[in-house]
C-alpha positions in Angstrom: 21.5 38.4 23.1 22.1 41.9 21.3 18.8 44.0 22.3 18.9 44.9 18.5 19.0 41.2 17.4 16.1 40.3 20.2 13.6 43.1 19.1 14.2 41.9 15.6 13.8 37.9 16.3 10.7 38.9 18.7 9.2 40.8 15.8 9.7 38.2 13.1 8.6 35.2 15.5 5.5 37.4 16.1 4.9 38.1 12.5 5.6 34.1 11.3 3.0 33.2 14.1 0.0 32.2 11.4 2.9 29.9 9.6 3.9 28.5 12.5 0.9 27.4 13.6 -0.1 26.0 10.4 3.4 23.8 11.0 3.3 22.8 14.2 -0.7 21.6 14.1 -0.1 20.0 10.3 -2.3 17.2 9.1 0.4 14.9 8.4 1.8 14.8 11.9 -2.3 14.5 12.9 -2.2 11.6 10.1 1.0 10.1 12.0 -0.3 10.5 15.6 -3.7 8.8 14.4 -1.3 5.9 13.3 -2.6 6.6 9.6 1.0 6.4 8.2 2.8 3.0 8.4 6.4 2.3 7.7 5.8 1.9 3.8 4.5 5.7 3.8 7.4 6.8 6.3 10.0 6.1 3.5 8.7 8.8 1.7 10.0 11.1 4.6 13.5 9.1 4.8 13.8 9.4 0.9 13.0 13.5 0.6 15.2 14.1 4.1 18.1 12.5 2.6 17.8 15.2 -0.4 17.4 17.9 1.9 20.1 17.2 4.0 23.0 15.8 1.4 22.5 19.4 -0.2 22.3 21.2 3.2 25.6 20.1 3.8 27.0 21.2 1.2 25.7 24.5 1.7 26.6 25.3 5.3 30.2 23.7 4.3 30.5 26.7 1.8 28.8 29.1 4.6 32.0 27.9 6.5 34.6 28.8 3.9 32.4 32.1 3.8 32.6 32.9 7.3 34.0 36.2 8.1 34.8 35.7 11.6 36.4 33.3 14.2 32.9 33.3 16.1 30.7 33.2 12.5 32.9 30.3 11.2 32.5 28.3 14.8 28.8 28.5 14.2 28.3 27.5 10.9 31.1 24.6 11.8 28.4 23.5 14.5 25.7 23.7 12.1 27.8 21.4 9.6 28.6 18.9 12.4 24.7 18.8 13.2 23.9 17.9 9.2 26.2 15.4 9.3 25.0 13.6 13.1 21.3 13.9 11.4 22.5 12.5 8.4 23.8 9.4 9.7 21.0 9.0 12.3 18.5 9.3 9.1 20.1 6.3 8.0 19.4 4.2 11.3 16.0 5.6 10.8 15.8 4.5 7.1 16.5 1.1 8.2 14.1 0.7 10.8 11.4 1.5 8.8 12.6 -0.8 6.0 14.6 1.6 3.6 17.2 0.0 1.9 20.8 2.8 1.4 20.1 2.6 -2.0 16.2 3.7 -1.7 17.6 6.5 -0.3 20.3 7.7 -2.6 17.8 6.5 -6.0 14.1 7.8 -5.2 13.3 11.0 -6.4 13.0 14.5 -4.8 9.8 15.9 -4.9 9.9 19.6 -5.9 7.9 20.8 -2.9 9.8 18.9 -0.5 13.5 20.0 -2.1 12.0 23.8 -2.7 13.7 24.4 1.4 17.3 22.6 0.4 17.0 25.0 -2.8 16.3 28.3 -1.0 19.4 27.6 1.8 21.7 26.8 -1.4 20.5 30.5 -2.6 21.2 31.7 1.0 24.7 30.0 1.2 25.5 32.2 -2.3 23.8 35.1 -2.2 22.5 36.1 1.0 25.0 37.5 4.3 25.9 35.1 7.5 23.4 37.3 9.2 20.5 36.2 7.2 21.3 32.6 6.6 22.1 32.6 10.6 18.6 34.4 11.2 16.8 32.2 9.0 17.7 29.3 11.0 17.5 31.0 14.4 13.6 31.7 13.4 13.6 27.7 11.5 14.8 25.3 14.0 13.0 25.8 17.1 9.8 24.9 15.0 11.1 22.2 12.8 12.3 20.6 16.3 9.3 20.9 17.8 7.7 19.0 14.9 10.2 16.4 15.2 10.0 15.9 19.1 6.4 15.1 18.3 7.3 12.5 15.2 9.7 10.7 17.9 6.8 10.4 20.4 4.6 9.1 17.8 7.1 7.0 16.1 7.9 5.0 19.2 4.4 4.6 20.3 2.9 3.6 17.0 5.9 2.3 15.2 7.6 0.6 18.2 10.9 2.5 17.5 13.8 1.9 19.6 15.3 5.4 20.6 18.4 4.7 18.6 15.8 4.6 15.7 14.4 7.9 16.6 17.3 9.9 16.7 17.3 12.0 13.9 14.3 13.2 15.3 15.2 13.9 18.9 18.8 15.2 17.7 16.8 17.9 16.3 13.9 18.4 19.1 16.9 19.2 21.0 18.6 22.4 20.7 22.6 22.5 21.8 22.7 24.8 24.6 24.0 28.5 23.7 22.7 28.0 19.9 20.2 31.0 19.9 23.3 33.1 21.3 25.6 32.3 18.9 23.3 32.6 16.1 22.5 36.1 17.2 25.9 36.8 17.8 26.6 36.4 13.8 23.2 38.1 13.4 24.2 41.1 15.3 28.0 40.7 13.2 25.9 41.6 10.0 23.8 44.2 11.1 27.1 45.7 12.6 28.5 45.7 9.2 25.7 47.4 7.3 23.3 44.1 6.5 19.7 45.5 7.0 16.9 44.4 9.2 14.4 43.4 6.9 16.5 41.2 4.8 17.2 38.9 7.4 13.5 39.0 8.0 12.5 38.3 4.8 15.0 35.4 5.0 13.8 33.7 8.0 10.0 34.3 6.0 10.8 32.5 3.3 12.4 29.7 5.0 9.5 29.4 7.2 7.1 29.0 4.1 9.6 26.3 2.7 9.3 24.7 5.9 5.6 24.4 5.6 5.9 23.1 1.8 7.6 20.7 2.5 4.6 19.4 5.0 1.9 20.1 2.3 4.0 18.2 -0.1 4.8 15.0 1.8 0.8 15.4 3.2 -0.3 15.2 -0.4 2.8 12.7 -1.5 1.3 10.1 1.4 -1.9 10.2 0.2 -3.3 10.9 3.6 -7.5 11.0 2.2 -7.2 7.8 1.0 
């Protein structure tokens, strides 16, 4: 990794620490591990993941047309190809919980839950590859973590069958070489002028969509009653 790109991800990981924490120890994965959220509740999850990730598609596919070089455009075409595994293994989720396609497609997004989709279409528009590609350097390896921890819950509590937990463990699993690729585009930008602290501030603001979206499905669920 560029020593300028590995100060800078050190620093922000260091800095999103509090956040972090707050993810990774939430009460709705508490609520799930406790068995306090059935297969009727789990939906909710299904329904708002199928918003996030229809529109995340769309915006990595338009960070692809964006990309400005051969190794840029071969990240962003993995990141496009793991939206669209995740997406069809949400569906094998959705239907071992009881979501019907339709549920999907028809229930509604809730505005704390979409906020995250929202801010990476305002990345894929407005921001450089090297902040959209930092954002989700600093991103994944939390949101993975969360969902390693739904899987183990999911199959002990729910009964899954792995093949029913694989959106979760697709994304507790990072492809090898992704935090090297992801700081090679990082390292692109700052090469070409893109500043430190905007790529900072773009991983922060992810982050604290990241954690909305837990507060929101928290209060959606209903978890104090």
């Amino acid at each position: 990794m560029d020593p300028r790109v590995l100060r800078l991800v050190d620093a922000v990981r260091q800095e999103l620490e509090p956040i972090d924490a707050r993810i990774l120890t939430h009460p709705y994965l508490q609520a799930l591990d406790a068995g306090r959220i059935g297969r009727e509740r789990l939906q909710l999850f299904a329904t708002q993941q199928s918003h996030i990730i229809e529109s995340d598609l769309r915006s990595v596919a338009l960070m692809v047309a964006r990309a400005s070089s051969e190794r840029s455009r071969g990240f962003f075409i993995e990141l496009l190809e793991g939206e669209r595994a995740a997406l069809q293994a949400l569906r094998s989720f959705a239907a071992a919980i009881g979501t019907a396609p339709s549920t999907l497609a028809e229930g509604e997004p809730l505005p704390g839950a979409f906020a995250y989709s929202a801010f990476v279409a305002w990345l894929s528009l407005y921001a450089s590859e090297a902040e959209f590609a930092g954002a989700f350097l600093i991103n994944l390896p939390v949101w993975g973590a969360n969902c390693g921890r739904m899987a183990e819950a999911l199959r002990r509590g729910c009964r899954l069958a792995e093949a029913d937990v694989a959106f979760f463990t697709l994304f507790a699993t990072a492809q090898p070489g992704f935090e090297e690729r992801a700081a090679t585009v990082v390292a692109e930008g700052l090469g070409r002028g893109v500043r430190q602290d905007q790529v900072r501030r773009a991983a922060a603001l992810l982050q604290g969509y990241e954690l909305l979206f837990w507060d929101t499905l928290a209060e959606a669920s209903n978890l104090g009653t």
